[in-house]
C-alpha positions as CSV (number, residue, x, y, z in Angstrom):
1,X,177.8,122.1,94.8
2,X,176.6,119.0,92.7
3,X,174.2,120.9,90.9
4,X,176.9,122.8,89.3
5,X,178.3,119.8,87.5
6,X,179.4,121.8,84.4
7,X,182.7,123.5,83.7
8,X,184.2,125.0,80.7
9,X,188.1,125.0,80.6
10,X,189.7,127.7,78.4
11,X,193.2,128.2,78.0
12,X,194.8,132.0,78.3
13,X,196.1,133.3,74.8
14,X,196.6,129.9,74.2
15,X,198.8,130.2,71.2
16,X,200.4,132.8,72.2
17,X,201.7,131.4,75.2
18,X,203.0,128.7,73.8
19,X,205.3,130.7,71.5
20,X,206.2,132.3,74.8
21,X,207.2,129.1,76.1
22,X,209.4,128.4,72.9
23,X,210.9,131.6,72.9
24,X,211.0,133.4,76.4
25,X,212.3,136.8,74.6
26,X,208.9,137.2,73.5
27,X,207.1,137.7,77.2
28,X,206.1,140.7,77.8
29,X,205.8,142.0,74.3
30,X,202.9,142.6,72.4
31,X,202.5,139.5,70.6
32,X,200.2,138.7,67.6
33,X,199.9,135.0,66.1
34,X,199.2,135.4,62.6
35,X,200.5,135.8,59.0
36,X,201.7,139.7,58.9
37,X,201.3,139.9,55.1
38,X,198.1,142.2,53.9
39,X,195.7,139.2,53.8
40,X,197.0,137.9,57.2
41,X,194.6,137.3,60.0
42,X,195.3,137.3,63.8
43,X,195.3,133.9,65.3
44,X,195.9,135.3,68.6
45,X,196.7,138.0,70.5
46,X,198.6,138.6,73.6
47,X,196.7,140.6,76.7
48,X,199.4,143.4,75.6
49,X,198.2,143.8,72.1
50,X,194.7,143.3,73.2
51,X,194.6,146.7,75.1
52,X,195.6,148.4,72.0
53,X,192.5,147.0,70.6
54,X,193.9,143.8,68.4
55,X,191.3,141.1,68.4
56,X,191.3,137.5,66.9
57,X,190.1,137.0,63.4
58,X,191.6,140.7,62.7
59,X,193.0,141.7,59.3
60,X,196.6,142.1,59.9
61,X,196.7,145.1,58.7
62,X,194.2,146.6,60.7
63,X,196.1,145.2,63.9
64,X,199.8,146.4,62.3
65,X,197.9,149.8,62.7
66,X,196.6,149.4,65.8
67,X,199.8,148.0,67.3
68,X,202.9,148.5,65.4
69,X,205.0,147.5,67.6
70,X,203.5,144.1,67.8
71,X,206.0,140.8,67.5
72,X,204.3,138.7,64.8
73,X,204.8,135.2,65.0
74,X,203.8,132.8,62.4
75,X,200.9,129.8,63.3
76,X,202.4,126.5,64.5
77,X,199.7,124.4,65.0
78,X,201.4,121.3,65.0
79,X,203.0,122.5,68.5
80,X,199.8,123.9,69.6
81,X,198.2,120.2,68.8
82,X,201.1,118.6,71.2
83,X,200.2,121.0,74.0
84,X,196.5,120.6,73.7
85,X,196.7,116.8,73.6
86,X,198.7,116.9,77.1
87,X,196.3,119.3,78.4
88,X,193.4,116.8,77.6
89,X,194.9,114.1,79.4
90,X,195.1,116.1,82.4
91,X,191.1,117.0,81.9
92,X,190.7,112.8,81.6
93,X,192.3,112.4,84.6
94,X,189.4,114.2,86.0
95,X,186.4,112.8,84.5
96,X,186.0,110.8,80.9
97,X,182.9,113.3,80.6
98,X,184.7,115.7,78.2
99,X,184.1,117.7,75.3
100,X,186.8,119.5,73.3
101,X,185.3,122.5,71.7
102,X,189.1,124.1,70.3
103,X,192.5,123.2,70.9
104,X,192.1,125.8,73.5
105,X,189.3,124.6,75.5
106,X,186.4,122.4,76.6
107,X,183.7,121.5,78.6
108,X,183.7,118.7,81.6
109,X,181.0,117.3,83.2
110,X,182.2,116.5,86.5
111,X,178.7,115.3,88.5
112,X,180.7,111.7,88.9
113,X,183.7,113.3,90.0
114,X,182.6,114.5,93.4
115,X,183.4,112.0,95.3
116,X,187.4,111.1,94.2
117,X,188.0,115.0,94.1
118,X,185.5,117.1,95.7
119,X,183.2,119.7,95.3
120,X,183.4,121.7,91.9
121,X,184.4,124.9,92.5
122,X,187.8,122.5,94.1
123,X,187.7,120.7,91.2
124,X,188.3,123.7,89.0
125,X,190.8,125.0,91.4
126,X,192.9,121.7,91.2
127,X,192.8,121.9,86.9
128,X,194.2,125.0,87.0
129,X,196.8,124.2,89.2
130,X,197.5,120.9,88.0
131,X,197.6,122.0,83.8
132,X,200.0,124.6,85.2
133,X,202.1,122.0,86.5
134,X,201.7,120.1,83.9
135,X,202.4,122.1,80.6
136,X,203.3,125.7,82.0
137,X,200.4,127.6,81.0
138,X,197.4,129.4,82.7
139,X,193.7,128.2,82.0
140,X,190.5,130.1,83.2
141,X,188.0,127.6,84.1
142,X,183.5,128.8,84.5
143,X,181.7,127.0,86.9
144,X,177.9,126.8,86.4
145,X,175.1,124.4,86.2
146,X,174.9,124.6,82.0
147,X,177.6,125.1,79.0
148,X,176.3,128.7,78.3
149,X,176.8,129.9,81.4
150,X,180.0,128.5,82.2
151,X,181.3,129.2,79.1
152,X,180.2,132.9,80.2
153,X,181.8,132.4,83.9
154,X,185.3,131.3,82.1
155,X,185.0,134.6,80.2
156,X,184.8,136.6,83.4
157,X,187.6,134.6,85.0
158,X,190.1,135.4,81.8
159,X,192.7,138.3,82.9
160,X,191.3,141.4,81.3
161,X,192.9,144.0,78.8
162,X,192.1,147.7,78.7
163,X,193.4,150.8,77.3
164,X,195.0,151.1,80.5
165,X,196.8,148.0,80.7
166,X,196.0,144.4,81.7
167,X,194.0,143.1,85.0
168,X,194.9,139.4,86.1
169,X,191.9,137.3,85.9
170,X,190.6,135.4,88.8
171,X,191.0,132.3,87.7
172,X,187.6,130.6,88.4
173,X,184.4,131.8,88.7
174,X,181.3,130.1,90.4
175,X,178.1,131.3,88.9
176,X,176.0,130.1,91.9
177,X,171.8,129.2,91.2
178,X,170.9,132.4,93.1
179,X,173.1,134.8,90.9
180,X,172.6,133.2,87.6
181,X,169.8,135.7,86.5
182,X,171.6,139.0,87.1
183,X,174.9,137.5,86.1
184,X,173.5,136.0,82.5
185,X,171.6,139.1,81.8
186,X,174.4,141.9,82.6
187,X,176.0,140.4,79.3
188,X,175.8,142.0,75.9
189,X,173.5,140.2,73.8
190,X,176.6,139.4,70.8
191,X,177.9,137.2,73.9
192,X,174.7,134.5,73.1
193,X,175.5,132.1,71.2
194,X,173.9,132.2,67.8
195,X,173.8,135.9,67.8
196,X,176.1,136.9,64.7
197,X,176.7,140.2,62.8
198,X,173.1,139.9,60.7
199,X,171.1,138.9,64.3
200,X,172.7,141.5,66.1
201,X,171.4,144.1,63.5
202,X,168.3,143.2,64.0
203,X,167.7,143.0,67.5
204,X,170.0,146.4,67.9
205,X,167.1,147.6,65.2
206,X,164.6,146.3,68.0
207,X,166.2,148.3,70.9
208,X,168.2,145.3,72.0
209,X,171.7,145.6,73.5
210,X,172.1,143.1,76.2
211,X,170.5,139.5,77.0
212,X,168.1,141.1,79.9
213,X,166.7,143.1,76.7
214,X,166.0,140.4,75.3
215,X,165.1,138.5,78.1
216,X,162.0,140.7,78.0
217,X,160.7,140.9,74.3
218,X,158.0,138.7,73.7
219,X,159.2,135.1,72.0
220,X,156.2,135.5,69.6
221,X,158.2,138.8,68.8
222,X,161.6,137.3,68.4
223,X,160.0,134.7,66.3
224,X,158.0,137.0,64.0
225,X,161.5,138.7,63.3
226,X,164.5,135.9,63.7
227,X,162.1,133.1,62.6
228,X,161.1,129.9,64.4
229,X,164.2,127.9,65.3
230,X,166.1,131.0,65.8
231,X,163.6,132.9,67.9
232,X,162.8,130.3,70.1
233,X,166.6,129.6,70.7
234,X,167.7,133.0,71.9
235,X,164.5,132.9,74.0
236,X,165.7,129.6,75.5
237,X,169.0,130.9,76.2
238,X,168.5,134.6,77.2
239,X,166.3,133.3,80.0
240,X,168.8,130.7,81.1
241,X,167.7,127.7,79.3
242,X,170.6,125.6,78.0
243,X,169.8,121.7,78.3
244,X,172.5,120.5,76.3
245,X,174.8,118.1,77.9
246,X,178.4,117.7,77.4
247,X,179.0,115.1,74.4
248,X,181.9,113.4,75.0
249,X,181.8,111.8,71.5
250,X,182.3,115.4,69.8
251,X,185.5,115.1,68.7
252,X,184.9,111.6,67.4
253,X,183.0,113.4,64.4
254,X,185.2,114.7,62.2
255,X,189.0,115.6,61.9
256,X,190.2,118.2,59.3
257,X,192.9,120.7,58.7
258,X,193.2,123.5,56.7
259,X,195.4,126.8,55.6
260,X,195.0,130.4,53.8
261,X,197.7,131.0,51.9
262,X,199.5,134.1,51.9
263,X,198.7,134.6,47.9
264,X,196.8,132.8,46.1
265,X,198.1,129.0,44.1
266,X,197.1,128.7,40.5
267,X,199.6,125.1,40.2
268,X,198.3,122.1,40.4
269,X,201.4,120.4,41.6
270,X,201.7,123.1,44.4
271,X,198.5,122.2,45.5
272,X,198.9,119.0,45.9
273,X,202.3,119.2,48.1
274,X,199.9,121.3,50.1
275,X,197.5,118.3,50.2
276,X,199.9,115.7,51.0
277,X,200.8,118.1,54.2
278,X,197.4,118.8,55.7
279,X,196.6,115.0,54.9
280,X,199.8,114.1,57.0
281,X,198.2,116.3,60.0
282,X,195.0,114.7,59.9
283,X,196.0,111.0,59.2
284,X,198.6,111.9,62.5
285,X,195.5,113.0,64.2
286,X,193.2,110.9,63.8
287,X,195.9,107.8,64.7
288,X,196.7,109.6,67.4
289,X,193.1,109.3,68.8
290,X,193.0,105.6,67.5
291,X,190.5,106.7,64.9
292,X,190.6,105.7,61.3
293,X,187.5,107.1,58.8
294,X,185.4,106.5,55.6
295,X,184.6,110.0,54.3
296,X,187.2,112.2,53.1
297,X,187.1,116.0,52.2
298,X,188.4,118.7,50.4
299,X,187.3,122.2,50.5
300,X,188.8,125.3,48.6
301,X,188.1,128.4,48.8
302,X,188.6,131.2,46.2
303,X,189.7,134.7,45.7
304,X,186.0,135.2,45.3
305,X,185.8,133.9,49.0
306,X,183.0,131.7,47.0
307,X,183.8,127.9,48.7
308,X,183.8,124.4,47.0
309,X,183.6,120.8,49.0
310,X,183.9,117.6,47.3
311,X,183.9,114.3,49.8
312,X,184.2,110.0,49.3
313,X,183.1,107.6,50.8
314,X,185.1,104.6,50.9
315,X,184.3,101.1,52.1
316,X,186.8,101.0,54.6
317,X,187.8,103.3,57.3
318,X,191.7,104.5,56.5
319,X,194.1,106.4,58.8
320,X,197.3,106.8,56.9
321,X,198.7,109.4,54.9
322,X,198.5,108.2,51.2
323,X,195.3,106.8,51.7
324,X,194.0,110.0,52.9
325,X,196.5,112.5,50.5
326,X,195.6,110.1,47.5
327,X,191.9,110.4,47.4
328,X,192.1,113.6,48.5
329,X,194.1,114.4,45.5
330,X,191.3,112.9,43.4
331,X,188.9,115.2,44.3
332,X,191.3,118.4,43.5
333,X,191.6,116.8,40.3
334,X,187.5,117.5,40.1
335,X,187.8,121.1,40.1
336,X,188.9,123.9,38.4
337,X,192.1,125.8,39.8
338,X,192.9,128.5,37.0
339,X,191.2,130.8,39.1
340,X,193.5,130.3,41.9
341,X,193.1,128.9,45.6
342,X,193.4,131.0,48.7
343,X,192.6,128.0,51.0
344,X,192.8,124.3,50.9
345,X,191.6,122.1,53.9
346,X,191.7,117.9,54.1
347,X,189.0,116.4,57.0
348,X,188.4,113.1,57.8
349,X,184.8,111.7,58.9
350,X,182.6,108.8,59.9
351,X,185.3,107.9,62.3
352,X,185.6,105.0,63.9
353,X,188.1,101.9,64.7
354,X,191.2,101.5,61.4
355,X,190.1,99.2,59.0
356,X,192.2,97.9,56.6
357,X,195.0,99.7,54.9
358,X,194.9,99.3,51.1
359,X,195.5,102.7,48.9
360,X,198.8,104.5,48.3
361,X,199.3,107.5,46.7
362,X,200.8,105.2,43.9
363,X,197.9,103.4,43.5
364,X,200.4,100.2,45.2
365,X,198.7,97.8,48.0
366,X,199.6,98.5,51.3
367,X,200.4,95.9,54.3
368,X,201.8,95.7,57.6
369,X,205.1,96.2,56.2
370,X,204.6,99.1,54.4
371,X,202.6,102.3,55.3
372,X,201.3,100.7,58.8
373,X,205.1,100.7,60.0
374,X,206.0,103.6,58.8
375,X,203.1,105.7,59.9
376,X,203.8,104.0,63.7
377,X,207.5,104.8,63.1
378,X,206.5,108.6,62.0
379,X,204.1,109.0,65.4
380,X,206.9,107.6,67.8
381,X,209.7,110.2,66.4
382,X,206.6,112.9,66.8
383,X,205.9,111.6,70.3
384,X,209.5,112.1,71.7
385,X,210.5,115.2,69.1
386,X,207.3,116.8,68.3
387,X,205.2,116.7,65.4
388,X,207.8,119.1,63.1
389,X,210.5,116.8,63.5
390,X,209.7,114.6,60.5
391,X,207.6,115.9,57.8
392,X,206.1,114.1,54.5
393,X,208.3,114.6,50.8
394,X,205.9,116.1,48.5
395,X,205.2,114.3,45.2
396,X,206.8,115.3,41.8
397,X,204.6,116.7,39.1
398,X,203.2,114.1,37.3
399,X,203.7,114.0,33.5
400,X,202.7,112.9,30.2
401,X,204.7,109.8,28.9
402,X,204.8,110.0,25.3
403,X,206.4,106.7,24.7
């Protein structure tokens, strides 16, 4: 099976599970990950709430309705990061031809790993067991010769939630050269990738419903109505053409973090105790993947939904927290807040290897003996405790000194 050197990995309810894990009382129970206030969104839904209809990126309110007897359980994504670090390291045990997509899944190429571990469809069968072993949890894993369709084959080996309960999931399915046409074109056409809630209106408005519909609409059509990059990608992929190869410098590109709020901030000072936090989960991040980086980001969104992004460039790549919280800081200090903030988010890009460390969030020079220790002794306590076990103080309000 060499020619079906792709695999996509995809964790089951992910974050769900691993609140399971933390607190067994919740198996069994309809369980939604998410904020449960009226502008709370589902993270996550268990199989159970998913056969009453709950889906991810829901208004809470609209899966309260749907579900009231759901468990909500607030985001920890500092746990979920822990997990899906340990699950990664199983997938590099297998092949350094990876690609994270989520916390919650990922592509492999396995081509060079046929001869340590076998054919593919074994391989798949050996990650599942072995991240079961590993961290407790179930993963689905597609099997195909490209990244759309086994991202599609992971999707069909995923347990399966009705009105009239929920159906275990295979586990792994093969989509072998032979099937691949009936099996990619059985799909609905929203399961592309590219198609969104303005394409799909169109092509519905064409008489399209699934990818062998479109399959058969002329690409000059599809052009003529999507335009030419568009049209001549859902061409490419609705007749199987996917050439893209797993990029095992993905992640490498950027490392962010970000939160809605359950109401909006007005303060200043609040939001920057809000920066120095999402600033401590990417500098933790990005040391944890040996990375340090130039450009940092800030993006806020309003109650408007309107967004704003400000970014730096500095001459040398940083990794620590009041490098990244400081500048950070600066930028908020660019915009205007008295309309209020309803998200905040901190990346870090043009990653590479840590330079040196020179910024504070006092403005004081750093050195080995300062922030570089401390941020080493801050990832060993994480390491053995988890990342909650030690947490950043935010700063005091700065004020006017009038002498």
């Amino acid at each position: 099976m060499a020619e079906l050197s792709i695999l996509h990995v995809d964790m089951d309810a992910f974050y769900v599970e691993v609140e399971r894990q933390d607190d067994p009382s919740l198996v069994g129970k309809p369980v939604i990950v998410g904020g449960d206030s009226e502008r709370g969104v589902v993270a996550s839904a268990s199989y159970e709430a998913r056969s009453r209809g709950v889906r991810s990126a829901m208004s809470s309110v609209v899966a309260k309705n749907l579900c009231p007897d759901a468990v909500f359980v607030r985001s920890n994504f500092s746990r979920y990061q822990e997990i899906s670090q340990q699950v990664r390291q199983i997938l590099y045990a297998v092949t350094p031809q990876l690609e994270p997509i989520a916390l919650d899944e990922a592509f492999l190429d396995v081509s060079g790993a046929h001869r340590l571990f076998g054919g593919s469809e074994e391989i798949a069968w050996q990650i599942r067991s072995d991240v079961y072993e590993g961290v407790g949890l179930d993963c689905s894993v597609g099997v195909a010769s490209s990244k759309l369709l086994a991202k599609l084959a992971s999707v069909a080996a995923k347990p399966k939630a009705s009105p009239d309960g929920v159906k275990p999931g295979v586990g792994v399915f093969v989509v072998h050269p032979d099937l691949a046409t009936n099996f990619l074109e059985a799909h609905p056409v929203e399961a592309l990738w590219g198609v969104g809630t303005a394409t799909l209106k169109k092509l519905k408005a064409l008489g399209i419903s699934s990818v062998g519909d479109l399959a058969s609409v002329p690409k000059e059509l599809l052009i003529e109505e999507l335009g030419t990059s568009h049209g001549n990608h859902l061409s490419k992929l609705s007749h199987g053409i996917d050439l893209r190869e797993v990029d095992s410098e993905r992640e490498r590109k950027s490392i962010s973090h970000e939160e809605t709020f359950a109401s909006d901030i007005y303060e200043r000072a609040a939001l920057t105790s809000q920066i120095v936090r999402l600033s401590d989960a990417v500098s933790a991040r990005a040391r944890e993947q040996g990375l340090a980086g130039r450009t940092i980001h800030l993006k806020m969104r309003r109650p408007d939904m309107s967004y704003v992004t400000r970014s730096v460039t500095l001459e040398e790549a940083v990794d620590t927290l009041p490098e990244i919280a400081g500048k950070a800081t600066e930028l908020l200090g660019e915009l205007d807040v008295e309309q209020g903030v309803r998200l905040l988010g901190v990346g870090l890009s043009r990653l590479g290897l840590p330079g040196p460390q020179q910024l504070t969030l006092a403005g004081v020079e750093d050195n080995d003996s300062g922030w570089g220790k401390l941020s080493a002794a801050m990832d060993g306590i994480r390491q053995r405790y988890g990342h909650s076990a030690i947490r950043p103080g935010f700063p005091k309000p700065q004020t006017e000194d009038n002498g």
